[in-house]
FINU-302493 format. One line per field, with one value per residue (C-alpha): residue in one letter; chain; y negated, z, x negated. Coordinates in steps of 0.25 Angstrom, whole numbers. Layout:
<markols>
residuo: [a/...] $
cadena: [A/...] $
py: [Y/...] $
pz: [Z/...] $
px: [X/...] $
</markols>
This chain:
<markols>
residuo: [x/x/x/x/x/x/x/x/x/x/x/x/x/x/x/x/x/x/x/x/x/x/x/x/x/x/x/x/x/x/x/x/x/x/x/x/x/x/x/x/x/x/x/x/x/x/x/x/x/x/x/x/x/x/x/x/x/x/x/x/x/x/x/x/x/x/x/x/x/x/x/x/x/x/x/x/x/x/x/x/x/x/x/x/x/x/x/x/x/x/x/x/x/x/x/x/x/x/x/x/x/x/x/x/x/x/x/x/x/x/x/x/x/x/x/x/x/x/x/x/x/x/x/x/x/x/x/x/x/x/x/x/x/x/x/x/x/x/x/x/x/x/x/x/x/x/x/x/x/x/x/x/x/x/x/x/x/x/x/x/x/x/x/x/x/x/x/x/x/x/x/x/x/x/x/x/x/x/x/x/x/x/x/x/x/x/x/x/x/x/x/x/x/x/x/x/x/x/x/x/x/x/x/x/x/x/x/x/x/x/x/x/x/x/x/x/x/x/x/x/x/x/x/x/x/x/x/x/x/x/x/x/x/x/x/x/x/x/x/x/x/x/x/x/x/x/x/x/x/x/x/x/x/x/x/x/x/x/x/x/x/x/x/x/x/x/x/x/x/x/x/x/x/x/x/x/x/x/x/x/x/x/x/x/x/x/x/x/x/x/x/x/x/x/x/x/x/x/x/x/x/x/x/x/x/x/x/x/x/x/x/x/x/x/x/x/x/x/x/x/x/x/x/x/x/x/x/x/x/x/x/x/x/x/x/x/x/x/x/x/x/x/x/x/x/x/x/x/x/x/x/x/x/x/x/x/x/x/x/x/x/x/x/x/x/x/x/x/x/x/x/x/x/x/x/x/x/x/x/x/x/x/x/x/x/x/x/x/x/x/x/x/x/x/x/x/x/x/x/x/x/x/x/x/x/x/x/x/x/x/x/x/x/x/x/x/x/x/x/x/x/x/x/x/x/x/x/x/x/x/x/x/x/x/x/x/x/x/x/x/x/x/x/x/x/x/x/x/x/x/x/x/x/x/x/x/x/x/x/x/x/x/x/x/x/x/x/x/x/x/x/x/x/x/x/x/x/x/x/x/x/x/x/x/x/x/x/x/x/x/x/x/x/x/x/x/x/x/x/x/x/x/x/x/x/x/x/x/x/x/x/x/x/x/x/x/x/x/x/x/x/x/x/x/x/x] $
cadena: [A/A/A/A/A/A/A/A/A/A/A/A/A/A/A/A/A/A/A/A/A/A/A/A/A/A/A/A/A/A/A/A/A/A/A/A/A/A/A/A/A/A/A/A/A/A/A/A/A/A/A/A/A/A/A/A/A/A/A/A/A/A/A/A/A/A/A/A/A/A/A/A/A/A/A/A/A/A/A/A/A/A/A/A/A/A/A/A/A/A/A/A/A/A/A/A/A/A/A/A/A/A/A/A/A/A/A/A/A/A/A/A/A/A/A/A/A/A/A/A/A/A/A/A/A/A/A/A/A/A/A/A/A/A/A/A/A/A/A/A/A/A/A/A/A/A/A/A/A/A/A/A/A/A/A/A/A/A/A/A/A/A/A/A/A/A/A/A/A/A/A/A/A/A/A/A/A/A/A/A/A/A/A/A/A/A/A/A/A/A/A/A/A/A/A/A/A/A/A/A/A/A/A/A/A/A/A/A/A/A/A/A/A/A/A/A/A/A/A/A/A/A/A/A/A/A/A/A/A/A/A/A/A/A/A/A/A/A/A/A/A/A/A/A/A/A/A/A/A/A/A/A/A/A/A/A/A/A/A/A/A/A/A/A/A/A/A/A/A/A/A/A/A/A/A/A/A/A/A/A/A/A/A/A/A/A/A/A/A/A/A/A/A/A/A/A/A/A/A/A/A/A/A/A/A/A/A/A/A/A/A/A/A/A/A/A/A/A/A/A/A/A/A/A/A/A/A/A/A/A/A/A/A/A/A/A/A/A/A/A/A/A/A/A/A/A/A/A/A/A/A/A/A/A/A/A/A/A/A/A/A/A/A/A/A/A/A/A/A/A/A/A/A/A/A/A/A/A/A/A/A/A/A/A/A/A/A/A/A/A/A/A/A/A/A/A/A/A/A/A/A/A/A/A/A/A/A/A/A/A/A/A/A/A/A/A/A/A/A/A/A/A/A/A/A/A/A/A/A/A/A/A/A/A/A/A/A/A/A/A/A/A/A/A/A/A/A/A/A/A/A/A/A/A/A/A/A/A/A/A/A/A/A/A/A/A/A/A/A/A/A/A/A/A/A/A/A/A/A/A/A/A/A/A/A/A/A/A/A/A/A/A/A/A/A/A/A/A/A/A/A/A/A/A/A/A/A/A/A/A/A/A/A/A/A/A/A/A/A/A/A/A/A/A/A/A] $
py: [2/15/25/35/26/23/37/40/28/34/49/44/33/45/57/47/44/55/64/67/82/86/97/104/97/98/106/103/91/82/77/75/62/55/40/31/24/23/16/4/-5/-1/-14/-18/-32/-34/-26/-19/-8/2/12/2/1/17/20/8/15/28/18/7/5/-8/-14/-11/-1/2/13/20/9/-3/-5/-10/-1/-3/5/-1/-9/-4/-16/-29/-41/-54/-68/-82/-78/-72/-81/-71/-56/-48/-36/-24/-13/3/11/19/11/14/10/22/16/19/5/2/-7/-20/-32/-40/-31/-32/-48/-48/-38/-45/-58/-50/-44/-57/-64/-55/-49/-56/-51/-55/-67/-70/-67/-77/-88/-85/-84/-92/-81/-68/-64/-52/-56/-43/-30/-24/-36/-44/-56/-63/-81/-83/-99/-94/-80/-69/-57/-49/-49/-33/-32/-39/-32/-18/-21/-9/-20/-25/-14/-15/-15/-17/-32/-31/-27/-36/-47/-44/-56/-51/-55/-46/-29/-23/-15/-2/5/5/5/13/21/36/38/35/32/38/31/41/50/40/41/30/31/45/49/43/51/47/55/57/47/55/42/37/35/36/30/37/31/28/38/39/31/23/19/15/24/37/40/55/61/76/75/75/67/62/61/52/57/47/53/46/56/57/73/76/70/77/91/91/88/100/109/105/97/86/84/71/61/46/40/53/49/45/54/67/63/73/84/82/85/97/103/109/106/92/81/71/57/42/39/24/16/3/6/2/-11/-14/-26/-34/-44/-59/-66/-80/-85/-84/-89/-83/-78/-92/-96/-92/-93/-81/-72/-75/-70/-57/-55/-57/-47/-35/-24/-17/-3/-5/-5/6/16/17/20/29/32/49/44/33/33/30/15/0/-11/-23/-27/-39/-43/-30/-17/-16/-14/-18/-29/-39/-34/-45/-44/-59/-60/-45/-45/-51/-36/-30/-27/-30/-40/-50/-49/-59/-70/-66/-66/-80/-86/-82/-90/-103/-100/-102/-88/-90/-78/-76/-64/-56/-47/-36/-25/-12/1/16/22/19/26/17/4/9/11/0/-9/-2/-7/-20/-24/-19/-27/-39/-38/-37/-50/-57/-57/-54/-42/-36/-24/-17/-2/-2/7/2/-1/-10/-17/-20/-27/-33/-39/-47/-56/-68/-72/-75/-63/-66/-64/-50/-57/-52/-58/-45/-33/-20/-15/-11/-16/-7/-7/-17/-28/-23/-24/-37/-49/-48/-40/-42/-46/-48/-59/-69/-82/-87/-89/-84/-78/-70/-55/-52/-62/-74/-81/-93/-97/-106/-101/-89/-90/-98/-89/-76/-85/-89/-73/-71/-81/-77/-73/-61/-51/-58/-70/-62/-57/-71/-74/-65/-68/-81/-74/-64/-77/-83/-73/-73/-84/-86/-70/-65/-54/-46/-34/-21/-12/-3/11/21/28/44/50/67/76/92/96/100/85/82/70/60/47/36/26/24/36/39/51/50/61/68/84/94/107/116] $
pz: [-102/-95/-87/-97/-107/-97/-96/-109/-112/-101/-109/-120/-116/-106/-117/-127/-116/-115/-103/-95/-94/-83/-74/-60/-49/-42/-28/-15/-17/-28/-29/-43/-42/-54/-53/-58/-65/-72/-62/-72/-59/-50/-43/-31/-32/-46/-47/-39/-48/-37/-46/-41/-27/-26/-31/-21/-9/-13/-16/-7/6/15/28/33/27/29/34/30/38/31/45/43/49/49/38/36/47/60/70/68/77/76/82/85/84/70/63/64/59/60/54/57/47/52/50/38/25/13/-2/-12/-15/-3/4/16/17/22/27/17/6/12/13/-1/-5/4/-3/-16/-12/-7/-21/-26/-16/-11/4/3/-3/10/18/12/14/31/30/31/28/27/31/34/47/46/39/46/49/40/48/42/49/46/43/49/56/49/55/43/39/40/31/19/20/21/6/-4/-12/-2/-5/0/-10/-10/-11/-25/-29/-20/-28/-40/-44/-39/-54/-59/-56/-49/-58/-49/-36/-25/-12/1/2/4/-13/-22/-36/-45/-57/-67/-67/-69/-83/-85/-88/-83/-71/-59/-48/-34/-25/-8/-2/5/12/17/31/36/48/61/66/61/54/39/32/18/17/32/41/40/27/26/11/10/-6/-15/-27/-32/-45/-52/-66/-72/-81/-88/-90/-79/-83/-86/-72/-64/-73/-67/-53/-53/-60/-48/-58/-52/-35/-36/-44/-39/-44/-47/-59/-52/-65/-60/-49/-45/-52/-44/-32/-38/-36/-23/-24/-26/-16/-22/-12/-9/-2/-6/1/-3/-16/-31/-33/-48/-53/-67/-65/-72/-78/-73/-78/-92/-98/-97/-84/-78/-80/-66/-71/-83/-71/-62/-75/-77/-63/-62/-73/-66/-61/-52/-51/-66/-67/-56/-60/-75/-63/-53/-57/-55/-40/-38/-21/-24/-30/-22/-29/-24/-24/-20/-16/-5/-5/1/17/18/31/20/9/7/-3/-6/-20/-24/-30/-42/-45/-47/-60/-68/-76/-85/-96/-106/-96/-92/-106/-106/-94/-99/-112/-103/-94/-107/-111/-126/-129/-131/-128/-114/-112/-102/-96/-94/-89/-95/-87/-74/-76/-66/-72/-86/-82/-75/-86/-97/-91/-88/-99/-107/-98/-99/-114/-113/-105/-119/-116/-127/-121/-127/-118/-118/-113/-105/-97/-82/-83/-93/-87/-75/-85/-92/-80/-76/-86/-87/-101/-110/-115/-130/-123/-116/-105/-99/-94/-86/-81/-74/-59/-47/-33/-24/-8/3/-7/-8/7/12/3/10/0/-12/-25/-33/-26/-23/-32/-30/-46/-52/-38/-39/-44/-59/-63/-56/-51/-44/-33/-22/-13/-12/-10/3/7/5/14/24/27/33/42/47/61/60/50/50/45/34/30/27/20/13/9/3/-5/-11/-13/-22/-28/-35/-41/-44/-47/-50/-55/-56/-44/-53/-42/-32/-30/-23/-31/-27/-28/-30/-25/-24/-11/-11/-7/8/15/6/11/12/2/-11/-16/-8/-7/7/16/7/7/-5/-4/-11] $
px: [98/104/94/96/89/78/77/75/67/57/58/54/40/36/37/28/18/5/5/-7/-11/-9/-16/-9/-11/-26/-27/-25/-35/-31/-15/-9/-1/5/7/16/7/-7/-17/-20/-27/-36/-33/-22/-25/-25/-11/-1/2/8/-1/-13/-6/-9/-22/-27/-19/-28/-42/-42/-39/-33/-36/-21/-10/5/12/23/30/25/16/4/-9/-25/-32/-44/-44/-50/-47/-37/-41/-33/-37/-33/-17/-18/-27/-39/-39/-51/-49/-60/-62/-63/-73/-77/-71/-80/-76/-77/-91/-97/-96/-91/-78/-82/-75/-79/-74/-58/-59/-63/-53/-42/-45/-43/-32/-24/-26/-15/-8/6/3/-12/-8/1/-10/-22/-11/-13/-28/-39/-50/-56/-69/-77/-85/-92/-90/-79/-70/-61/-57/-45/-44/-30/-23/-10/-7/-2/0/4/-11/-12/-1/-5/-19/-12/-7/-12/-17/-26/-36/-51/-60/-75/-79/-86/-70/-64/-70/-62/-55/-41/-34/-44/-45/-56/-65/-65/-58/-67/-59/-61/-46/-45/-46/-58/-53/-61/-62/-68/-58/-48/-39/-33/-16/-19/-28/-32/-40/-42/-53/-53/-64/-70/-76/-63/-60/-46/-42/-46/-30/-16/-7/-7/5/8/-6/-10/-16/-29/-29/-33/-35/-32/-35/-48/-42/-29/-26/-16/-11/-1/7/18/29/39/43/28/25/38/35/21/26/36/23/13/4/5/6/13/23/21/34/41/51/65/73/66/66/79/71/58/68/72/58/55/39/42/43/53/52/52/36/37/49/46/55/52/57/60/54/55/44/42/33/33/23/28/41/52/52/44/60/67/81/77/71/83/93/84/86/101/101/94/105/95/105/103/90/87/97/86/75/80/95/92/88/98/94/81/87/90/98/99/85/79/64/64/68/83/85/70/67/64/75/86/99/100/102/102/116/111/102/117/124/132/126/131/122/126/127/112/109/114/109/95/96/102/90/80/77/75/70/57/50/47/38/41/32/37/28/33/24/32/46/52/46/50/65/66/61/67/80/76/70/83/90/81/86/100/99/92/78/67/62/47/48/34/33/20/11/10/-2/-1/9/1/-11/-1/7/-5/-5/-1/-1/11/17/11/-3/3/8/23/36/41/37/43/38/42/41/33/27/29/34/47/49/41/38/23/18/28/20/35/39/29/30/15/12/0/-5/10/11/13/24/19/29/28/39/36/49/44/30/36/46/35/25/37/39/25/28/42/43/53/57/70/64/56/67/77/64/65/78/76/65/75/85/74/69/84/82/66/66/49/54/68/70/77/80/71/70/62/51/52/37/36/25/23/24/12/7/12/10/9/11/24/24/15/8/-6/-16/-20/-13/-6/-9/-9/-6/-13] $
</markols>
């Protein structure tokens, strides 16, 4: 399938989808933003939906954050005191942290949470392996008693998904969603004027404390709010969404489409830029759990069939700077990033011997069912392409045309695909995860406790456990090097390409912050 044919593929589900009306952006107090997605989960440990990713950076808050430099700095945190050579960590919270209802942010509610949290969380997971644990002596201090030092403790609690909720939240079985959002962050979300697959609003705490300290960067440091309300209308039409941008009815474009992406430029109110340098790693993930992608062999021929130029050139061919090939586990030039193996992502490709290993490797078949999201333009390109590919290689493909919401239900499940289960689905690879394997959800082989997909591989789980324990970068990185030579051959899902998502805002907005889209900061101009 040729970029033209994605193109009008994309034309043609955007013109039959229903468009929002929508009104000129608000004064100098509210900021129109148009998301990339529906929020279909007010949950980050239930999923890690970047659309769930950035409503929880607004919400919520963390004990740590990351800079723009992927350093770890105190947010919630006040004081850090370790003991006994690393095996105790006393953590003491700052003044003034209230939840939106009113109560004030207690030790006991960020054990909880953390407990939470770690259930899900590849980092967190890391972390509960090290400790012995976590009480709240009082209620200002978590104190961490530790079975083995780890020293990057602050790191894996300044994950986004470690979000501090109240206890009576926190207790939510962590398979299942909470039922509201009640965090303690610079935004209240405010449910009742939520519309759902349109509107989303958030509204300034007036309550929140920003640190007294620190310099504000990605989502670490004082966050100061210069807004009353944000308000997210998605809207599914790429043109719709670039017209109103260029009209001023909108202040901002999340994931600015990359095909106008050389029109947008052309408009002199418009910022057209990278904020997020972590890159878009394209993912084609696989059910293990159910056959026939529980056969190793079957993933490794999908794999070797994948030309990620191919495949990337249907997503951002008008900005072909914006793309990387040769994509591993990490994002190319990265510390951890490795080319071991990576020449099998190049074309061309022998189709018909692919077609005919997969029949020698037991594919009879039988029917898969891949998940593909149209309301994401890059997910729908780069699935469209895949799947036709997926095709041409002789598989039984039912491909089924999805909002994203959808497909993050329906990814949860784990039941054969006659009982609406799945054997594939489309995404991307965002954050930290594409440059350390600490916080990377794709690759962990740990079974049922792994991301969506559930792949189990003992060589893997040792290697990603072996990397926290290296004494050097050096070391990390040859580690990470047999990970990338494993992953080749017991693949959990098949890496299409990587490129950088361009965002688009008035120029009205200023300040807005490096990395994923947040409110805090930022200035309007009336």
């Amino acid at each position: 399938m040729k970029r033209r044919d994605v193109l009008k593929s994309a034309a043609a589900v955007s013109t039959a989808l229903a468009v929002p009306n929508i009104v000129r952006a608000d004064g100098a107090k509210t900021v129109t933003f148009v998301p990339h997605a529906d929020l279909a989960s007010l949950d980050p440990v239930w999923t890690t939906a970047d659309i769930t990713r950035n409503y929880s950076l607004a919400v919520f808050d963390t004990l740590f954050g990351y800079d723009a430099q992927f350093n770890v700095q105190p947010q919630m945190v006040g004081g850090v005191k370790t003991e006994s050579d690393g095996l105790t960590w006393e953590l003491t919270l700052r003044d003034g942290l209230k939840f939106h209802d009113g109560e004030k942010v207690l030790a006991r509610d960020c054990a909880t949470t953390i407990k939470r949290f770690a259930a899900r969380d590849a980092f967190g997971q890391a972390m509960m392996k090290r400790v012995a644990e976590i009480t709240a002596p009082s209620d200002s201090v978590i104190r961490f008693r530790m079975n083995k030092p780890f020293p990057l403790l602050p790191n894996a609690l300044a994950q986004v998904y470690c979000a501090i909720m109240p206890t009576r939240l926190a207790e939510t079985d962590p398979m299942k969603q909470i039922p509201e959002a009640i965090g303690s962050g610079p935004f209240k979300f405010m449910a009742d004027e939520r519309i759902p697959g349109q509107r989303v609003v958030f509204t300034k705490n007036e309550a929140y404390v920003p640190r007294s300290s620190g310099i504000a960067s990605f989502n670490s440091g004082p966050k100061i709010v210069n807004i009353d309300r944000a308000v997210w209308t998605f809207i599914q039409d790429s043109a719709t969404t670039a017209a109103a941008l260029a009209q001023g009815e909108i202040d901002w474009w999340e994931q600015a489409a990359i095909d106008l992406v050389p029109q947008l430029k052309k408009n002199s109110s418009l910022v057209v830029t990278v904020k997020d340098r972590t890159g878009e790693i394209g993912c084609l993930r696989f059910n293990h759990l159910q056959p026939p992608f529980n056969n190793p062999a079957i993933r490794r021929l999908v794999v070797s069939a994948v030309d990620q130029k191919e495949i990337m050139e249907a997503v951002a061919g008008a900005e072909p700077s914006l793309v990387k090939t040769d994509v591993g586990i990490f994002v190319p030039g990265t510390p951890m990033a490795s080319s071991v193996g990576v020449e099998i992502t190049r074309g061309p490709k022998d189709i018909a011997k692919i077609k005919a290993d997969l029949a020698a490797a037991g594919y009879n078949g039988e029917k898969i069912v891949v998940l593909a999201a149209t309301t994401i333009p890059a997910i729908w390109a780069e699935a469209q392409v895949a799947a036709d590919l997926l095709t041409r290689i002789g598989f039984n493909v039912d491909f089924q045309a999805l909002e994203w919401g959808t497909v993050v239900q329906r990814r949860a499940s784990r039941e054969p695909i006659d009982k609406g289960g799945w054997n594939i689905f489309f995404t991307y690879l965002g954050g930290f995860g594409n440059v350390s394997p600490a916080p990377n959800v794709a690759i962990r082989g740990n079974g049922t406790s792994a991301w969506f997909g559930w792949p189990t591989n003992p060589k893997t789980e040792e290697l990603y456990d072996a990397w926290f324990e290296a004494p050097d970068q050096a070391a990390q990185k040859k580690i990470c090097e047999e990970m990338q030579a494993g992953f080749w051959q017991d693949p959990p899902y098949a890496p299409l390409g990587m490129y950088d998502q361009p965002t688009a805002f008035n120029k009205r907005i200023t300040d807005i912050p490096e990395g994923w889209p947040q409110f805090y900061g930022l200035k309007k101009i009336s």
